[in-house]
C-alpha positions as CSV (number, residue, x, y, z in Angstrom):
1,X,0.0,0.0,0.0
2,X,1.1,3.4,-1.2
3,X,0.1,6.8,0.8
4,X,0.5,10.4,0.1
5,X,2.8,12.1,2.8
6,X,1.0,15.7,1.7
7,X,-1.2,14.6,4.5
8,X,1.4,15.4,6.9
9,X,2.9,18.6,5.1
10,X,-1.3,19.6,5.8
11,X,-1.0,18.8,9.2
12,X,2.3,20.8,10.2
13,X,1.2,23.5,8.4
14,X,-2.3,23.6,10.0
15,X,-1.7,22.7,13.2
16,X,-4.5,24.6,14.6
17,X,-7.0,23.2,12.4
18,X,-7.9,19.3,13.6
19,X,-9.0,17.3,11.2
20,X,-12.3,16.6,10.8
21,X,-14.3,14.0,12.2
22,X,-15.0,11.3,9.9
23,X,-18.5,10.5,8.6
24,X,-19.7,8.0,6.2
25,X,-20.5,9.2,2.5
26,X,-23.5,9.5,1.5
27,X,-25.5,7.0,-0.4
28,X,-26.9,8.8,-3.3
29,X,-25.7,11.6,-6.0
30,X,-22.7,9.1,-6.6
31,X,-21.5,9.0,-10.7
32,X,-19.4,7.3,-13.0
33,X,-17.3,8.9,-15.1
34,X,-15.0,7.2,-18.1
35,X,-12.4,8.3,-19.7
36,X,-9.8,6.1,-21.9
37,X,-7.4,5.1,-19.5
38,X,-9.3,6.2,-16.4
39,X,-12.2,4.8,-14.6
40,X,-13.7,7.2,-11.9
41,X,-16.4,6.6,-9.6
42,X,-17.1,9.5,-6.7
43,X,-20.3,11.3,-5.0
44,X,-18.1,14.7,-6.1
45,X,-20.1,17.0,-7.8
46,X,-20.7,16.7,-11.8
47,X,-18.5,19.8,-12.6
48,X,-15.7,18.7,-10.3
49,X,-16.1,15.0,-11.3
50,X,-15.3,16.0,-14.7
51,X,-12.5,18.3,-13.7
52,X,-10.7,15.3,-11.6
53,X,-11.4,12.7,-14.1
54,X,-9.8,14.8,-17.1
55,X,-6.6,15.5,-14.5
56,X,-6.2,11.9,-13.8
57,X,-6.2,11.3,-17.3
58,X,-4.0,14.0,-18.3
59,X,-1.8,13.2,-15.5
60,X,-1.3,9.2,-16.6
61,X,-0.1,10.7,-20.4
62,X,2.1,13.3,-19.2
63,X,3.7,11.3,-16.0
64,X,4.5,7.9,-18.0
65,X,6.8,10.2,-20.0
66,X,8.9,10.2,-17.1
67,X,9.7,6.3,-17.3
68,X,13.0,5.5,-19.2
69,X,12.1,3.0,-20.9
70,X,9.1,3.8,-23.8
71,X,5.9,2.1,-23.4
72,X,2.3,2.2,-23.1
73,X,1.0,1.7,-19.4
74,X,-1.3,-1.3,-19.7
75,X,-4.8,-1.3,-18.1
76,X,-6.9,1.1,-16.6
77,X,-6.8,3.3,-13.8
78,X,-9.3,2.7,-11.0
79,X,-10.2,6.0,-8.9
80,X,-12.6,6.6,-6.1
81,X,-12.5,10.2,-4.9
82,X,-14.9,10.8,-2.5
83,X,-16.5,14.6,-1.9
84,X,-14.1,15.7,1.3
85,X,-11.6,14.5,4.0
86,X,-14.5,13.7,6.6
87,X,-15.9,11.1,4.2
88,X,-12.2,10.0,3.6
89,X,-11.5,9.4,7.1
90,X,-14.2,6.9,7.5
91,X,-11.8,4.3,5.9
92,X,-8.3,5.6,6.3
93,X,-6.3,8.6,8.0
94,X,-4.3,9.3,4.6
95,X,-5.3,12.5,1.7
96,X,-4.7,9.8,-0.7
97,X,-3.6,6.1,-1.5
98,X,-2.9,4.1,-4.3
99,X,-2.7,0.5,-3.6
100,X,-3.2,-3.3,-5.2
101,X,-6.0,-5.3,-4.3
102,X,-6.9,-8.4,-5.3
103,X,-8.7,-7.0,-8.4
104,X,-6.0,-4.9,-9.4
105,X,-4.3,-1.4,-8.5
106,X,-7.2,1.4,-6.7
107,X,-6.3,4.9,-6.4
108,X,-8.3,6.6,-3.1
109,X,-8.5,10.2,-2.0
110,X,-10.9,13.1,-1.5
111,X,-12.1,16.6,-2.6
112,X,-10.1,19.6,-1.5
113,X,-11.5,21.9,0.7
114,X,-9.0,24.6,-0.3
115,X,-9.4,25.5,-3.6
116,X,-12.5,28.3,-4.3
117,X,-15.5,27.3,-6.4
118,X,-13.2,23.3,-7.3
119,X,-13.4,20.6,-4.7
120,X,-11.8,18.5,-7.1
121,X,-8.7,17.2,-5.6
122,X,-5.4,19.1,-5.2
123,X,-2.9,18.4,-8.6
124,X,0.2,17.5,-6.7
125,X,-1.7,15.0,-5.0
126,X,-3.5,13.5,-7.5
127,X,0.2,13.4,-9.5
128,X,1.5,11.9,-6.5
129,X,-0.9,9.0,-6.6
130,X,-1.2,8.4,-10.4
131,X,2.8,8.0,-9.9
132,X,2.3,5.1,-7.5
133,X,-0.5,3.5,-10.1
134,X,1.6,3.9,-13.0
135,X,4.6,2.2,-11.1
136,X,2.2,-0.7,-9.6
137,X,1.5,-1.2,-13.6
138,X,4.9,-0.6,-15.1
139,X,7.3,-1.9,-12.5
140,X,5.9,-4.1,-9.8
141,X,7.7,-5.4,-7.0
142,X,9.6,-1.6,-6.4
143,X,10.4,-1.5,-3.2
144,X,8.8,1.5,-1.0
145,X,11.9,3.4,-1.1
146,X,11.9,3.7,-4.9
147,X,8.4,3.8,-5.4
148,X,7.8,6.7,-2.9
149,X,11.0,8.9,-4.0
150,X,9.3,8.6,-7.7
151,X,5.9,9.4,-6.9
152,X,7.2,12.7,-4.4
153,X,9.3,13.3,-6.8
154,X,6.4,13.5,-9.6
155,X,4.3,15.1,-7.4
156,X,6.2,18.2,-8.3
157,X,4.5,18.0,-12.2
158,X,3.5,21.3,-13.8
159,X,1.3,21.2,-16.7
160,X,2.7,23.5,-18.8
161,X,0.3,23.4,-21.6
162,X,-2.2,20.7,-23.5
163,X,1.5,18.2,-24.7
164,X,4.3,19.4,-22.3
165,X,5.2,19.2,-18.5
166,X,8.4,19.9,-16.2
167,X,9.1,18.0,-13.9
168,X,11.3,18.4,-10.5
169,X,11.2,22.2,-9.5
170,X,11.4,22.5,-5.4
171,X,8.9,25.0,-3.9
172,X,10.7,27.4,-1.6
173,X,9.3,25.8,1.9
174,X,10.5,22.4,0.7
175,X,13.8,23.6,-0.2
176,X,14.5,25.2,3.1
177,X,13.1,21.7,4.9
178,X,15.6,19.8,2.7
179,X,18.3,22.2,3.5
180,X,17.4,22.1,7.5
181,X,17.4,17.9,7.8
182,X,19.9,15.1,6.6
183,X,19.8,13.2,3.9
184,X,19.4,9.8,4.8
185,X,22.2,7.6,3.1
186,X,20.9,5.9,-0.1
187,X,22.1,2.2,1.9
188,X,20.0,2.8,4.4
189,X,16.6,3.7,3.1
190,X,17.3,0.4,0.7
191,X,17.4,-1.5,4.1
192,X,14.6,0.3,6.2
193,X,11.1,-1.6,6.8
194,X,9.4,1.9,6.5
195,X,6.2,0.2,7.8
196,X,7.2,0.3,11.4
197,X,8.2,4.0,12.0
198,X,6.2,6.7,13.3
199,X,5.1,9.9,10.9
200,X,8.2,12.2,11.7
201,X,10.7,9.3,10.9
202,X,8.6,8.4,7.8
203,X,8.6,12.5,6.6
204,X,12.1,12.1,7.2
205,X,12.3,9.1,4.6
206,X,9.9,10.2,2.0
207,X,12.3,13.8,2.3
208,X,15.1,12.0,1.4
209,X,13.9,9.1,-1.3
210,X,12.7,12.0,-3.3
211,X,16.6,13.5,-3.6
212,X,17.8,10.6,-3.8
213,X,15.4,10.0,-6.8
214,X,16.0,13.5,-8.6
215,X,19.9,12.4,-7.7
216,X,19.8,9.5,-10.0
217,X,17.7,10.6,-12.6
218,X,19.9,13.4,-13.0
219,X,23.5,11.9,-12.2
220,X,22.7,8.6,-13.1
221,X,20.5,8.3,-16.2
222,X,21.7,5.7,-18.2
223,X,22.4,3.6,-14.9
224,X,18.6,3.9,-14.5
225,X,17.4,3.2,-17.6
226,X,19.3,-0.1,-17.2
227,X,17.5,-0.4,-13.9
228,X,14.2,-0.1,-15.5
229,X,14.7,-2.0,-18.7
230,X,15.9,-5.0,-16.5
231,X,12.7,-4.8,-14.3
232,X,10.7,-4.6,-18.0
233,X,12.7,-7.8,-18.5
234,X,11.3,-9.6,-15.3
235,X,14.3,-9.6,-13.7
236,X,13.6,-9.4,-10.0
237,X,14.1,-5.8,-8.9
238,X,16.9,-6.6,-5.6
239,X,18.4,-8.4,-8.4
240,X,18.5,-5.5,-11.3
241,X,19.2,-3.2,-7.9
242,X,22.4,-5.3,-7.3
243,X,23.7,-5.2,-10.7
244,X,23.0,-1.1,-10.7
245,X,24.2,-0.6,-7.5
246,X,27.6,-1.4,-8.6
247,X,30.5,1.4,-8.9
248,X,28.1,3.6,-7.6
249,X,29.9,6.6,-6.2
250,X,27.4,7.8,-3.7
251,X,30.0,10.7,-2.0
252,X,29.9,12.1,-5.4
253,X,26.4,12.2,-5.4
254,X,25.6,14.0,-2.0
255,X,27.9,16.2,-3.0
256,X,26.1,16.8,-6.4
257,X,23.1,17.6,-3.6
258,X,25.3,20.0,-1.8
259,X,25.9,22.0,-4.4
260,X,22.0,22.1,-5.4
261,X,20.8,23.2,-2.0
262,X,23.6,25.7,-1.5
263,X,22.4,27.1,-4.7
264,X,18.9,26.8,-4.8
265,X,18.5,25.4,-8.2
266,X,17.8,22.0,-9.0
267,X,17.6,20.2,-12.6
268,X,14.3,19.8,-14.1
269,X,12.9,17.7,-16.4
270,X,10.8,18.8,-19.7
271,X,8.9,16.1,-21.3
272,X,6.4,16.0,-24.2
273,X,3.4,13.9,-24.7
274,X,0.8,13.4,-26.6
275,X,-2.8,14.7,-25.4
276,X,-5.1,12.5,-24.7
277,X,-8.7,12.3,-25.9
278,X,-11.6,14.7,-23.4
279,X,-14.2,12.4,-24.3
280,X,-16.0,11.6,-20.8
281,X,-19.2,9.2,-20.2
282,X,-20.8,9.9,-17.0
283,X,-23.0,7.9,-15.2
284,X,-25.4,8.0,-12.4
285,X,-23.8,5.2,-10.2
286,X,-26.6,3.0,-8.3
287,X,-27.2,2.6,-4.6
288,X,-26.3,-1.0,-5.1
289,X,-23.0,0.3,-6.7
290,X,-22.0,2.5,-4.2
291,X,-22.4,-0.2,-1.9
292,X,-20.1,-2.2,-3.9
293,X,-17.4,0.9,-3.5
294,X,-17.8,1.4,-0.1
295,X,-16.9,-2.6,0.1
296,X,-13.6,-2.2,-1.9
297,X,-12.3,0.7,0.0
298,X,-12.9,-1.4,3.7
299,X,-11.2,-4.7,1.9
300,X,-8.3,-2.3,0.6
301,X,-6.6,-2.3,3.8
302,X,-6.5,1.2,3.8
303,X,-7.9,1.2,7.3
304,X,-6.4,0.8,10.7
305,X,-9.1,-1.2,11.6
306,X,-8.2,-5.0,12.7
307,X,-8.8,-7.1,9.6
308,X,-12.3,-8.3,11.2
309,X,-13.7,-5.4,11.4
310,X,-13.1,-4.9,7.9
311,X,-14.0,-8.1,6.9
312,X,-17.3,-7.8,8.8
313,X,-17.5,-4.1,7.0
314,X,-17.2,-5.6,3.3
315,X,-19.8,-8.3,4.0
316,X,-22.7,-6.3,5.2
317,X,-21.6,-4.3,2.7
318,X,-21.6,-6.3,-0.5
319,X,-25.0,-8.1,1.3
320,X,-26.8,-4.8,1.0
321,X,-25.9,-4.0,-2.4
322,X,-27.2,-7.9,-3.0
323,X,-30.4,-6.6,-1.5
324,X,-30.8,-3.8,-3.3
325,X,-30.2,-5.1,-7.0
326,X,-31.1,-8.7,-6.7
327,X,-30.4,-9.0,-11.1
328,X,-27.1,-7.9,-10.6
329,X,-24.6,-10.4,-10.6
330,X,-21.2,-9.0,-9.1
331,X,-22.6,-7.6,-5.9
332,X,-23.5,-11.9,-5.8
333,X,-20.4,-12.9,-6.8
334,X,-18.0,-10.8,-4.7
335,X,-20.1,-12.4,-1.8
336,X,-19.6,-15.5,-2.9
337,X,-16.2,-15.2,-3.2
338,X,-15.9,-14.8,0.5
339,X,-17.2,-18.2,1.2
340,X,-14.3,-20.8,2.4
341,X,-16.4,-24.0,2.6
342,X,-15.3,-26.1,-0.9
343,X,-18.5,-27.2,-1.8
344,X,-20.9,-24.0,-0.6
345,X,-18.2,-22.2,-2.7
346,X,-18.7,-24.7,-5.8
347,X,-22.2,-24.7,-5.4
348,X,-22.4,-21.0,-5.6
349,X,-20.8,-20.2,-8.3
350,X,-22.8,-23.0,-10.2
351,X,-26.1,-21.2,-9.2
352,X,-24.6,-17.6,-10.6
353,X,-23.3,-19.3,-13.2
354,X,-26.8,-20.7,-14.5
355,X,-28.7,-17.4,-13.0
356,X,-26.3,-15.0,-14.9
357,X,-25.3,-16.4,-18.2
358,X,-24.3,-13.4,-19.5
359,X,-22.3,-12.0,-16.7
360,X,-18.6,-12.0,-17.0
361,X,-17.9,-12.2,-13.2
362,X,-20.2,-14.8,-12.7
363,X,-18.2,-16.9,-15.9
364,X,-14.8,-16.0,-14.7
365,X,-15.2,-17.6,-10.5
366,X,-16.8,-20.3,-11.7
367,X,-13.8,-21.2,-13.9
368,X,-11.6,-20.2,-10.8
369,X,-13.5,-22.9,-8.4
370,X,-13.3,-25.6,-10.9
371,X,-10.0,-25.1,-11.4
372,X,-8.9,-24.9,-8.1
373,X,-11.0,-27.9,-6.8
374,X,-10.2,-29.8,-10.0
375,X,-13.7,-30.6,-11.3
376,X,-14.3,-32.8,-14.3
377,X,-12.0,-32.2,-17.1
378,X,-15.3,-31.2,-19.6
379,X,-16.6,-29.2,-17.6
380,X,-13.6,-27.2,-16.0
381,X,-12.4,-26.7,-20.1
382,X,-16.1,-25.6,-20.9
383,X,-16.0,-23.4,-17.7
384,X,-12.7,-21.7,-19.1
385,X,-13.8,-21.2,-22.1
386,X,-17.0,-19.3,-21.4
387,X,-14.8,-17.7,-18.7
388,X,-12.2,-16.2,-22.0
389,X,-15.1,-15.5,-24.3
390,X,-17.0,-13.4,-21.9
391,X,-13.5,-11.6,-20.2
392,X,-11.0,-12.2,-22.6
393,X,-8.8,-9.7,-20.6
394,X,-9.2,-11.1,-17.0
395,X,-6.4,-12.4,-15.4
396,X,-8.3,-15.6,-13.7
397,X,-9.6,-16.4,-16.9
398,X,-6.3,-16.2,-18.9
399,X,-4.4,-17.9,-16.7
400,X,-7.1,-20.2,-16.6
401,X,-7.1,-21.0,-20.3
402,X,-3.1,-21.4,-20.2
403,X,-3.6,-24.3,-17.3
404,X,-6.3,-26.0,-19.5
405,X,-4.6,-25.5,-22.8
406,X,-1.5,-27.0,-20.8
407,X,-2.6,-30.1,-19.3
408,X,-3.9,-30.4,-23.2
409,X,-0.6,-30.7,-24.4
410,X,-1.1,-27.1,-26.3
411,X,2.2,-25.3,-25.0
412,X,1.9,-22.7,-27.8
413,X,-1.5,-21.5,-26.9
414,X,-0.9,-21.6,-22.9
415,X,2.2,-19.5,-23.5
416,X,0.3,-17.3,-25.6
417,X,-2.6,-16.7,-23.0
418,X,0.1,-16.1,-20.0
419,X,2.1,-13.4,-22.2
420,X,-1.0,-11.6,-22.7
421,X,-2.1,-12.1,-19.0
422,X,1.3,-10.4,-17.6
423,X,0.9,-7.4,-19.9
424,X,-3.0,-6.6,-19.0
425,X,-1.7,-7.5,-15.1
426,X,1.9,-7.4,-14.3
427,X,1.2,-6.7,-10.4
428,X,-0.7,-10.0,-10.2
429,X,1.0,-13.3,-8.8
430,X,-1.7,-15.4,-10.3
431,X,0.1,-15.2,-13.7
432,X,3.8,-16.2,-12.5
433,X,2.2,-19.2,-10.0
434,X,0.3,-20.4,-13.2
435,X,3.4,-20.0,-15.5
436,X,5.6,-21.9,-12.5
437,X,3.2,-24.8,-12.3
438,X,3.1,-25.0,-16.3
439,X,7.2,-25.1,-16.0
440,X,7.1,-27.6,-13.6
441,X,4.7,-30.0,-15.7
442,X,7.3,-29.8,-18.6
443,X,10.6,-30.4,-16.0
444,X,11.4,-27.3,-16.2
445,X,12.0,-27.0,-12.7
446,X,14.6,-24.0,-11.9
447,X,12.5,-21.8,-14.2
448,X,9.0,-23.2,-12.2
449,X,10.7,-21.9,-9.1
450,X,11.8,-18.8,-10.3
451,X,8.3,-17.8,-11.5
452,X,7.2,-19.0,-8.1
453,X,9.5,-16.4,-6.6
454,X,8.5,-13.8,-9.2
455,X,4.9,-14.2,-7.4
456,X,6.3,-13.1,-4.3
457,X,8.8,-10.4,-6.1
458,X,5.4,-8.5,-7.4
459,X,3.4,-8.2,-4.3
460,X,3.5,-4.6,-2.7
461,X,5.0,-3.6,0.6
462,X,3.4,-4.8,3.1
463,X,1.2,-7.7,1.4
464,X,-1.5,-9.5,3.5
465,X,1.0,-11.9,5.6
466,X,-1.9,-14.9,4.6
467,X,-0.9,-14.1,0.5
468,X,3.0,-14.9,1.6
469,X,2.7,-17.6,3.2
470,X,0.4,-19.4,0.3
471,X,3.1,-18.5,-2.0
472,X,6.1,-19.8,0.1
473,X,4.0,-22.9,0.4
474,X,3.7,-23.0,-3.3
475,X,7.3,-22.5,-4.1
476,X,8.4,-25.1,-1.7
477,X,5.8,-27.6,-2.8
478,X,7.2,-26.7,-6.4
479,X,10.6,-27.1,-5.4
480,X,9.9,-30.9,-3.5
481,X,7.7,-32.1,-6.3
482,X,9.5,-31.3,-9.3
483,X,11.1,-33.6,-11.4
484,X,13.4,-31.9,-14.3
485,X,13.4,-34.0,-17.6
486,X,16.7,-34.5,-19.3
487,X,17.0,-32.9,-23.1
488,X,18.7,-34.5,-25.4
């Protein structure tokens, strides 16, 4: 999980003001709004709405610039924005968040309360949060000190005009807080488990990775753009790290720093992109749907809450928004999905399966449970198929079709569907356990237990410990039960 630290820049520099007291939001005047690459749902008014939906989108053109290496960022960007910080605070303490969860990267904040006649959320920290998506997307598995220098140091974007924007100018009040504080050595933010220190330490880290980011980019260019290609690659990221790490001259460096903070002028970065398209479909978005929000954000894990509560939270939730919209089948489905008896669980998702033909969710768990309960062969390959035909970009149902086309004998076509499968989700594990057990079934077994490890390499700081420990298990059964084949 990713969180903005402008929460605590707000907080030292309002000290008088508490915050507010959370509430819950409200249940109606929620929309949907849709852009290309974006995907917004928020009770913010229509005219802010719109504004916050065309920055996100602007934002995700202009910031992928900043990657090294040229590519499109696969998927789509999730948002929920709710209206202000009181509604925010009903599920986490943080301005703003970007983090995985089991459906795939969510970006979470609020309204500002700042800006006169636009409650649509402040630029530098919607920036700072479309970074963190972007690098969930295009480089999973950065570790927090990485991934929290880039987005801080993104945060700093200025939209120049409708195709260019600079990146890396220091406001004054940041410049004399980076001149007034240490730079923490590069070694040590590497080493630190940031998840255990208290705010000051952790303003004192963010501070930091974001010089030490601007350092490299500027210093070190070429040495990150092997970095980044490497991670492209798949190689494991403390692996590329190693190799870059290497003749580093980090003296040099802080010195380099010196000499910016002395003088007051650090390098920026002018990049050019292409505009993207305005177009914008809004939606009213339906009691039952808002229901179905206010579910994600409690299962996110963006709360403090013990995991109970939340769990208890996302279940009345989702149970409501069953209620409400009884033909709808994902409100039924995500339910469903929280079952843990084997054959409840298989006999649900045989009743949605036969009550909602048509639904893609309802086509894609059902696939899942075969698979993982290893129904008849017929019917799990029937299952899968449905499952690709009605979500031919879902990650369950791709990796899905590559098991099925694999125990087939089809190699060529369960590569195929895995290759397309990373590139719609490269922050999911699902693809790399399904590519190591695929390995392993030919006796390929070092490469099956890499691609187990590249499960666990993907995952986010702080991952649930209960999605570790299935994964260790999985690598270690892959490891005992392996058998390599000789080649001729």
């Amino acid at each position: 999980m990713r969180a903005s630290w402008i929460a605590t820049l707000v907080a030292v520099g309002c000290a008088h003001a508490p915050p507010p007291a959370p509430h819950p939001p409200p249940l109606t005047g929620w929309r949907t709004l849709r852009t290309a690459h974006v995907r917004l749902r928020t009770d913010l008014p229509s005219a802010d709405a719109r504004t916050t939906v065309e920055r996100l989108e602007v934002l995700r053109a202009a910031l992928q610039t900043a990657w090294f290496v040229p590519e499109e960022t696969p998927g789509t960007t999730e948002a929920i924005v709710l209206r202000d910080e009181a509604e925010l605070r009903s599920f986490t303490e943080w301005s703003g968040v970007a983090t995985v969860t089991a459906r795939g990267p969510l970006l979470v904040t609020a309204g500002s309360p700042f800006q006169f006649g636009d409650v649509s959320p402040d630029l530098a920290l919607l920036a700072h949060e479309m970074a963190h998506d972007l690098d969930h997307r295009r480089m999973p598995g950065a570790p927090r000190w990485f991934d929290e220098g880039l987005a801080a140091y993104l945060e700093s974007a200025e939209l120049i005009d409708a195709g260019r924007v600079r990146l890396g100018a220091m406001p004054r009040a940041e410049l004399e807080q980076a001149r007034a504080h240490r730079l923490i050595p590069l070694d040590t933010l590497v080493q630190t488990h940031w998840e255990t220190l208290d705010p000051p330490a952790l303003q004192e880290l963010y501070r930091s990775a974001r010089l030490w980011v601007q350092l490299l980019r500027a210093e070190e260019r070429e040495r990150l753009r092997a970095l980044e290609a490497a991670v492209a690659r798949g190689v494991p990221w403390r692996v590329a790290w190693a190799e870059a790490r290497q003749g580093l001259d980090l003296a040099l460096l802080e010195e380099a720093l010196g000499r910016w903070l002395r003088a007051g002028d650090f390098p920026t970065e002018l990049h050019r992109f292409t505009a993207p398209p305005t177009s914008i479909e809004e939606q009213p978005l339906p009691r039952w749907g808002v229901h179905v929000a206010q579910a994600e954000l409690w299962s996110a894990g963006i709360s403090s809450t013990d995991s109970a509560d939340r769990a208890r939270r996302v279940r009345a939730e989702l149970e409501t928004a069953a209620r409400t919209a009884p033909d709808e089948a994902l409100p039924r489905v995500l339910l469903a999905e929280l079952e843990t008896d084997p054959d409840r669980r298989r006999h649900q998702a045989e009743v949605l399966r036969r009550e909602y033909p048509r639904s893609p969710e309802a086509a894609v768990f059902l696939a899942r449970v075969l698979r993982e309960q290893g129904g008849p062969i017929e019917g799990r390959r029937g299952a899968m198929l449905d499952a690709v035909l009605l979500a031919p970009d879902d990650v369950d149902a791709l990796t899905g079709h590559a098991l099925e086309e694999a125990r087939a004998g089809d190699f060529t076509r369960a590569f195929a569907s895995l290759r397309h499968a990373e590139t719609v989700a490269p922050w999911s594990p699902t693809v790399h356990v399904a590519r190591a057990n695929i390995l392993a079934s030919m006796g390929e077994c070092q490469e099956a237990v890499d691609s187990a490890q590249r499960a666990l390499d993907v995952l986010s700081d702080a991952p649930p410990p209960e999605e570790v420990a299935t994964l260790v298990r999985e690598r270690a059964r892959l490891q005992a039960s392996c058998r390599s084949v000789a080649r001729p």
